[in-house]
C-alpha positions as a LaTeX table, in Angstrom:
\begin{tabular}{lrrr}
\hline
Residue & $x$ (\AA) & $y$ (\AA) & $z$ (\AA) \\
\hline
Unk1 & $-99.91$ & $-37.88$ & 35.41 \\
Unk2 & $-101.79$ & $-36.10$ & 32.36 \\
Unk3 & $-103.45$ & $-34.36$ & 35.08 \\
Unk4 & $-100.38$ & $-33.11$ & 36.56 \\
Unk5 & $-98.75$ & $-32.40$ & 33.35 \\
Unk6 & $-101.52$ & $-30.21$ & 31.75 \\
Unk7 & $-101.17$ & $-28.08$ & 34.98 \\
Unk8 & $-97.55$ & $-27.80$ & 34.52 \\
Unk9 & $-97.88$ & $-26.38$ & 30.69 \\
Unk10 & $-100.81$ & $-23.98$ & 32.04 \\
Unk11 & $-98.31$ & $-22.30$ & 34.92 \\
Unk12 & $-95.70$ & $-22.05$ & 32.37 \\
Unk13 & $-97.70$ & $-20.40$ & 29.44 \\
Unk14 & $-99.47$ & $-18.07$ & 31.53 \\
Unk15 & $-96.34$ & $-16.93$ & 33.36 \\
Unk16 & $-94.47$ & $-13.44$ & 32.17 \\
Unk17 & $-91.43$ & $-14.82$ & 32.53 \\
Unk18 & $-91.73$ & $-17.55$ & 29.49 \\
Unk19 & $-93.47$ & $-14.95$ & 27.20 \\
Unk20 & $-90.47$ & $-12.38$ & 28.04 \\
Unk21 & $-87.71$ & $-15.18$ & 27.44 \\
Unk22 & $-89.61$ & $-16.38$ & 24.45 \\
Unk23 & $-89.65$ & $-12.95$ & 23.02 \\
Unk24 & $-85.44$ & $-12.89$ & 23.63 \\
Unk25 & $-85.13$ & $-16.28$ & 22.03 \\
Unk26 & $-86.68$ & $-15.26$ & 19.40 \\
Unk27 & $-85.53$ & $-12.34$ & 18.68 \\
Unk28 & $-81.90$ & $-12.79$ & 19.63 \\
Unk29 & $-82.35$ & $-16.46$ & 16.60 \\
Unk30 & $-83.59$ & $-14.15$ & 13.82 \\
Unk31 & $-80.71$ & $-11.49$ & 14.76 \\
Unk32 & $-78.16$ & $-13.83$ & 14.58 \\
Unk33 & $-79.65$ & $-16.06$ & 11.78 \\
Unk34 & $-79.93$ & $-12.48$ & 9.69 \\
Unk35 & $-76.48$ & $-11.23$ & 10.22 \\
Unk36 & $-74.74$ & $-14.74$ & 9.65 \\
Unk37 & $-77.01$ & $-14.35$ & 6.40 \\
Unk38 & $-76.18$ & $-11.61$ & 5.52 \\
Unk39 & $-72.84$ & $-10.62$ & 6.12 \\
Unk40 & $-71.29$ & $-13.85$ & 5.58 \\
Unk41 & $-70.95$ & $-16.24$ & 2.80 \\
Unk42 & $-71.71$ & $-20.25$ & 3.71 \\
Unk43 & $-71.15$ & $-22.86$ & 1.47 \\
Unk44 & $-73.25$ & $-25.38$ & $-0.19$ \\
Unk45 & $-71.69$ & $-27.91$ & 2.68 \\
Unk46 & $-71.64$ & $-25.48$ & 5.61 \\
Unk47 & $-74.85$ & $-23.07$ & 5.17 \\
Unk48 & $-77.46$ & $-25.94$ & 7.15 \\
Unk49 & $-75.06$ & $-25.61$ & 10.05 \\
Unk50 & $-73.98$ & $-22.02$ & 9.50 \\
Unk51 & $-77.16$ & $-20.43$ & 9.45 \\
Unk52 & $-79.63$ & $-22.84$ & 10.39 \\
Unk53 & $-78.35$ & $-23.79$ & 13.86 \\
Unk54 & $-79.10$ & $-20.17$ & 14.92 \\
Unk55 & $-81.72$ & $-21.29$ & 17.24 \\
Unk56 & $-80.66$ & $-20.09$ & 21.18 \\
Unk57 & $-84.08$ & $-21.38$ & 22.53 \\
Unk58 & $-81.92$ & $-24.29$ & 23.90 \\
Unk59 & $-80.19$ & $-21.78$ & 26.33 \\
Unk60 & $-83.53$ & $-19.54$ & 27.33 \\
Unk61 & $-85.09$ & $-23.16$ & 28.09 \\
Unk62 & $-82.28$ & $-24.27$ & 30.36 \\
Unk63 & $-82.58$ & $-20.95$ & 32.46 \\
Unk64 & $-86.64$ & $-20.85$ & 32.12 \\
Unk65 & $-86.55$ & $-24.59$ & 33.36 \\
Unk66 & $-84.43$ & $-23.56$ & 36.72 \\
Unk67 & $-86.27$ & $-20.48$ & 37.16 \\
Unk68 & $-89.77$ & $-23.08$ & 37.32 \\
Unk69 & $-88.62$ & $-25.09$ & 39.55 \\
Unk70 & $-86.52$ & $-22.67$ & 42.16 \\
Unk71 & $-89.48$ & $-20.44$ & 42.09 \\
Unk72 & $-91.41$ & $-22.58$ & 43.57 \\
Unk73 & $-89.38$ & $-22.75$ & 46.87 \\
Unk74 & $-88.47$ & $-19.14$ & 45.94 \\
Unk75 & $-92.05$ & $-17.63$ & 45.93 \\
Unk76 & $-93.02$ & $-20.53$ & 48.48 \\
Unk77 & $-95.44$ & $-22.03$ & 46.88 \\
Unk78 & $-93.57$ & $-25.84$ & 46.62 \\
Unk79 & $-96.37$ & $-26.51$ & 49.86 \\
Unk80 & $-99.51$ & $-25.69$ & 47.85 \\
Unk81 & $-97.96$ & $-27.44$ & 44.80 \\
Unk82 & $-97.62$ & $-30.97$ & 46.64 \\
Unk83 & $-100.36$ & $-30.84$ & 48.85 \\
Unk84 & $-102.08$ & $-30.93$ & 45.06 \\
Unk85 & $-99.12$ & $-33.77$ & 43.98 \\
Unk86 & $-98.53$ & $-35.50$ & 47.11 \\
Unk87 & $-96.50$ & $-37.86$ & 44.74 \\
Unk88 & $-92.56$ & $-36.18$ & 44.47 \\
Unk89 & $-91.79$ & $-38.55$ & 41.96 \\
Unk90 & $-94.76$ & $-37.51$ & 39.91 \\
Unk91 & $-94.57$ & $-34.21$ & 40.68 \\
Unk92 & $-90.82$ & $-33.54$ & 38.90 \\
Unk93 & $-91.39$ & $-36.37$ & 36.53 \\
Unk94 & $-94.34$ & $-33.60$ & 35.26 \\
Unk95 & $-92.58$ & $-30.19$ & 35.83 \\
Unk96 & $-89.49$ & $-32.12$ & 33.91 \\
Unk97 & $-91.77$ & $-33.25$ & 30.71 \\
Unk98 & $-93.75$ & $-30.13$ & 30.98 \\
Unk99 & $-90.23$ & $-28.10$ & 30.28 \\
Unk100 & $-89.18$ & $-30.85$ & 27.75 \\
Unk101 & $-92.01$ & $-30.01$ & 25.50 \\
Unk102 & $-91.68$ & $-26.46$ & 26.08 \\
Unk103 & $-88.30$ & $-26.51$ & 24.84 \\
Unk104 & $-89.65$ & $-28.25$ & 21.97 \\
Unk105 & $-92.07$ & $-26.15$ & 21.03 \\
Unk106 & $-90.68$ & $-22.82$ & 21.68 \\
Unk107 & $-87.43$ & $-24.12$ & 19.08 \\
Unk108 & $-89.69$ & $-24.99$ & 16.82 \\
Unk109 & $-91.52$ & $-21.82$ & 16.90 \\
Unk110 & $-87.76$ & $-20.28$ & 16.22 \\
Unk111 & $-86.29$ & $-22.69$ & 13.89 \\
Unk112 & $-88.65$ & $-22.43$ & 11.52 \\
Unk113 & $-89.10$ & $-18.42$ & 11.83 \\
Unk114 & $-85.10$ & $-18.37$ & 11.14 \\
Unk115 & $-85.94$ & $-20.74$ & 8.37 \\
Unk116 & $-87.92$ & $-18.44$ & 6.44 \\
Unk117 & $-85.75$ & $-15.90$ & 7.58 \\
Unk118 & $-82.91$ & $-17.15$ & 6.57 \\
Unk119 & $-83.94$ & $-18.58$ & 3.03 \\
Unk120 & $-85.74$ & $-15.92$ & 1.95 \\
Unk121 & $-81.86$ & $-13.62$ & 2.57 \\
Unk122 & $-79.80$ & $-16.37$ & 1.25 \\
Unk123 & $-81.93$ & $-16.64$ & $-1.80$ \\
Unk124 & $-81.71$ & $-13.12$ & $-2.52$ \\
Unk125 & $-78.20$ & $-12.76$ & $-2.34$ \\
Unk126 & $-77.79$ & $-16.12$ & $-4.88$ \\
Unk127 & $-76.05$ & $-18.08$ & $-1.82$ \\
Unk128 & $-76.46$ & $-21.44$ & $-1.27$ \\
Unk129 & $-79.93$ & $-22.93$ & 0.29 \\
Unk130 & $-80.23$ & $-26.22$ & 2.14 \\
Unk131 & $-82.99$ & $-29.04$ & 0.19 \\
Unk132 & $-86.05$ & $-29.09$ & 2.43 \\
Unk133 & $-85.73$ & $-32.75$ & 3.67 \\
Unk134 & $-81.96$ & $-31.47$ & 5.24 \\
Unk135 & $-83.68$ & $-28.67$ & 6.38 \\
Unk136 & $-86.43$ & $-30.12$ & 7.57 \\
Unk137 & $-84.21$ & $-32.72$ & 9.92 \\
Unk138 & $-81.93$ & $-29.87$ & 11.11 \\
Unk139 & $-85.30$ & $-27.99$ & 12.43 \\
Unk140 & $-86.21$ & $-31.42$ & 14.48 \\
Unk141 & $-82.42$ & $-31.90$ & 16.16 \\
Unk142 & $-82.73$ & $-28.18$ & 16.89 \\
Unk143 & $-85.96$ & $-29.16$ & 18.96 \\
Unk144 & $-84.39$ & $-32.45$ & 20.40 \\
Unk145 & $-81.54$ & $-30.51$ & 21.62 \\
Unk146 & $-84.30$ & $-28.05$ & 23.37 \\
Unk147 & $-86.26$ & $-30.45$ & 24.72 \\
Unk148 & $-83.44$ & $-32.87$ & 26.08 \\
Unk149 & $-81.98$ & $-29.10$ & 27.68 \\
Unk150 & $-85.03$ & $-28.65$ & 29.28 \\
Unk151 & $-85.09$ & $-31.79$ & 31.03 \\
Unk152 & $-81.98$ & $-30.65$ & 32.20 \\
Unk153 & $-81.99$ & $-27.75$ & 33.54 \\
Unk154 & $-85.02$ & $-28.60$ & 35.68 \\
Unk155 & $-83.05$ & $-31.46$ & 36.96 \\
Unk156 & $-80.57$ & $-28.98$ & 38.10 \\
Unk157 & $-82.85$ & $-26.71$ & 39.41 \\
Unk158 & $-84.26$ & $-29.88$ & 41.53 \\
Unk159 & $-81.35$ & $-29.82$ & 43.04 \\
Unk160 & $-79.85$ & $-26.49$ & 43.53 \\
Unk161 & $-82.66$ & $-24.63$ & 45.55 \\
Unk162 & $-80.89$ & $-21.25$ & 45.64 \\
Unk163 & $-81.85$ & $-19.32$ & 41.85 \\
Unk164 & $-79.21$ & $-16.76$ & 41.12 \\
Unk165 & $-76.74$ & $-19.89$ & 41.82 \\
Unk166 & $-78.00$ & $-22.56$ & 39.89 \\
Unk167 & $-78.48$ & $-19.93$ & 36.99 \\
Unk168 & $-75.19$ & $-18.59$ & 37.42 \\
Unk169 & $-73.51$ & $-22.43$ & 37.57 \\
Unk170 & $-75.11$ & $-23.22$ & 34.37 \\
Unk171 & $-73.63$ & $-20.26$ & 32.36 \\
Unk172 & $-69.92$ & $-20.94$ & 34.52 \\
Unk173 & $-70.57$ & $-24.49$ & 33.18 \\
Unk174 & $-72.02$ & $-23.96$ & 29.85 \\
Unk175 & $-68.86$ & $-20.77$ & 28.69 \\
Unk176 & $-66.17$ & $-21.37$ & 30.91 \\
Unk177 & $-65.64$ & $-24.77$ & 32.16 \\
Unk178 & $-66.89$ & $-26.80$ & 29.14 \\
Unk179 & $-65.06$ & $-24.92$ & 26.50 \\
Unk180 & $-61.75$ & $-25.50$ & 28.94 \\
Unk181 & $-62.21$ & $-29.04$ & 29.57 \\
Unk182 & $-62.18$ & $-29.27$ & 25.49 \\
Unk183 & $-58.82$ & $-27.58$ & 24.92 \\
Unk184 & $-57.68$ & $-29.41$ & 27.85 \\
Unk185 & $-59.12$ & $-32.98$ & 27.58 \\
Unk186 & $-61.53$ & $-33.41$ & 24.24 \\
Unk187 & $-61.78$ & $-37.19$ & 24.83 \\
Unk188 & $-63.87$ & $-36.04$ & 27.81 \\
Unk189 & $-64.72$ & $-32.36$ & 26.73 \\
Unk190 & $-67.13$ & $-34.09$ & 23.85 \\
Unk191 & $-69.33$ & $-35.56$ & 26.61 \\
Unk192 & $-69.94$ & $-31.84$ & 28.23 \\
Unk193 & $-73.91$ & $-31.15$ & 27.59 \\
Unk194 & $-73.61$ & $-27.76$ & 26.59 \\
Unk195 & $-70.85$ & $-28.36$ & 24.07 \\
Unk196 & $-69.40$ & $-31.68$ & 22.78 \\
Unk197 & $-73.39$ & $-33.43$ & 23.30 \\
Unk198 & $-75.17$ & $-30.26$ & 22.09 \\
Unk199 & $-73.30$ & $-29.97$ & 18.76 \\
Unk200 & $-73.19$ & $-34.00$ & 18.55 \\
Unk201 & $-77.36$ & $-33.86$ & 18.87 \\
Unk202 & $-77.91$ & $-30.86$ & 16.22 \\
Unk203 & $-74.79$ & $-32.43$ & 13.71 \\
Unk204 & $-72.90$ & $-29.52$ & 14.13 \\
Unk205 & $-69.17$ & $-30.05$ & 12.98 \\
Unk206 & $-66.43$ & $-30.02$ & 15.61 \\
Unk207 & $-64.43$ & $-26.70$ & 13.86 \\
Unk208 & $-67.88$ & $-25.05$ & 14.57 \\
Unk209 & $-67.50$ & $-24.71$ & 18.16 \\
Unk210 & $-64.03$ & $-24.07$ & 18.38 \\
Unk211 & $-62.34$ & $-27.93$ & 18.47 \\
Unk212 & $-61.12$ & $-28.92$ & 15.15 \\
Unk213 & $-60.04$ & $-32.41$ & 16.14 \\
Unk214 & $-62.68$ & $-33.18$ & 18.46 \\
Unk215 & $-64.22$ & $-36.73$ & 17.78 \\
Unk216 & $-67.93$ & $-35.68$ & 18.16 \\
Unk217 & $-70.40$ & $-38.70$ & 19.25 \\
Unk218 & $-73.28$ & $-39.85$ & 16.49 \\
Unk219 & $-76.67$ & $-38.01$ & 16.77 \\
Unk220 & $-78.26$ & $-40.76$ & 18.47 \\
Unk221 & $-75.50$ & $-41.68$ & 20.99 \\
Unk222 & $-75.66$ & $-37.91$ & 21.36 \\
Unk223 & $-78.62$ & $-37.77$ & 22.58 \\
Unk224 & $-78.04$ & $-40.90$ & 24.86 \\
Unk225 & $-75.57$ & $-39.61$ & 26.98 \\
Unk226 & $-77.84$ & $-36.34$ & 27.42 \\
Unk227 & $-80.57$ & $-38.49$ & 28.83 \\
Unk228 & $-77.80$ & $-40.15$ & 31.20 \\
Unk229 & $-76.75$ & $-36.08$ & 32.27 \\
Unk230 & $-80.81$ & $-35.76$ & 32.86 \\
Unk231 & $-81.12$ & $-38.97$ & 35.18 \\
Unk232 & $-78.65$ & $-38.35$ & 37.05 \\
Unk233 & $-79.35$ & $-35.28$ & 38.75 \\
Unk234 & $-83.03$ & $-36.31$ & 38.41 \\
Unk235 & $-82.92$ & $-39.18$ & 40.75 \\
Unk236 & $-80.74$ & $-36.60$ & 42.84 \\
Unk237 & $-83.25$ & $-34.43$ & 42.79 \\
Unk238 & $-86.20$ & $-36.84$ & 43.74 \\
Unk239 & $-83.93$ & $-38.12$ & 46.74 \\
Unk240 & $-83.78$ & $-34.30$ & 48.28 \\
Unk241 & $-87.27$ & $-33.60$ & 47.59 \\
Unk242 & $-88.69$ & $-36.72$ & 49.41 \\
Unk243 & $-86.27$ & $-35.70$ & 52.25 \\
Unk244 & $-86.61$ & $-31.76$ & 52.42 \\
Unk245 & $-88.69$ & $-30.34$ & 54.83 \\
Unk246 & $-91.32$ & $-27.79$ & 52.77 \\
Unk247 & $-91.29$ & $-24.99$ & 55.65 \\
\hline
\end{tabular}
């Protein structure tokens, strides 16, 4: 399995695409985390969440995730790749934890670049700053929320073979049907992984994504009911891999 993972983190570093939607994560974090700091004016109890939450690697992983795995039937190369894995199980189990930690790395490459960034404005402008320790935490639920996303998103990519769809269905899910399902239904909207889990996982308050009375879940049982939206589709996606025919 180390074997198999290693391999996995060596395809995805060396590939263009994860340097060129590294290079858009980051830069699209410090734009953000720079304007929020300084054009706007967060308080002492909203600036870790206002400013500090600026980290969009969770998004690029997602995509990056479903582009790894529908490549490989895309650029038909899903043959070579189990003839060297015969194991289908093991196979996903590695592309999934290779994405995982590349989630988690690549946020906390960002999160602490928009750290820096973000004291170093607030403290010249004699705005509030977040202690360390709070800072510190917010950087690591940032790169939870990552890593849990890129779980994800391969498991959706396991099972949605066609790219531009499963890419497409992610972003329809993720900015249309989640933020709808909240105004609509909250009790169930807060369980959506792109909204009500994501902000529940980083502590970000409800009125921050647009639901003031939405009862968001603990960190912890946050992150719980993430890892049940990863099985699920997981287990899915082993089932149709064991059963689809390569050619």
């Amino acid at each position: 399995m180390s074997a198999l993972l290693q391999a996995e983190l060596l395809k995805l570093r060396t590939t263009r695409t994860f340097l060129a939607l590294t290079g858009v994560a980051l830069g699209t974090s410090l734009l953000i985390c720079s304007l929020v700091s300084a054009l706007s004016k967060p308080t002492e109890e909203s600036v870790l969440t206002d400013v500090f939450t600026s980290d969009t690697s969770s998004l690029f992983i997602v995509v990056l995730a479903i582009v790894g795995i529908t490549g490989e039937w895309r650029h038909r190369t899903i043959t070579s790749s189990l003839l060297a894995a015969p194991d289908r199980l093991r196979f996903l189990a590695a592309k999934t934890l290779a994405f995982a930690a590349a989630g988690m790395l690549l946020s906390l490459m960002i999160s602490i670049s928009i750290a820096i960034v973000g004291m170093a404005i607030l403290s010249g402008r004699d705005l509030p700053t977040p202690e360390l320790g709070d800072l510190a935490v917010q950087i690591l639920r940032n790169a939870e929320l990552a890593a849990l996303l890129g779980a994800f998103g391969l498991a959706i990519g396991s099972l949605i073979r066609n790219q531009p769809t499963a890419i497409v269905g992610v972003l329809v899910l993720s900015f249309v049907i989640e933020p709808a399902v909240i105004a609509l239904a909250p009790d169930v909207g807060r369980f959506g992984p792109f909204s009500g889990l994501a902000a529940s996982v980083q502590a970000i308050p409800a009125e921050d994504i647009g639901a003031d009375n939405l009862d968001l879940l603990s960190p912890g049982l946050g992150a719980l009911a993430m890892l049940a939206w990863i099985a699920v589709p997981f287990v899915a996606g082993v089932t149709l891999l064991r059963r689809r025919d390569l050619n």
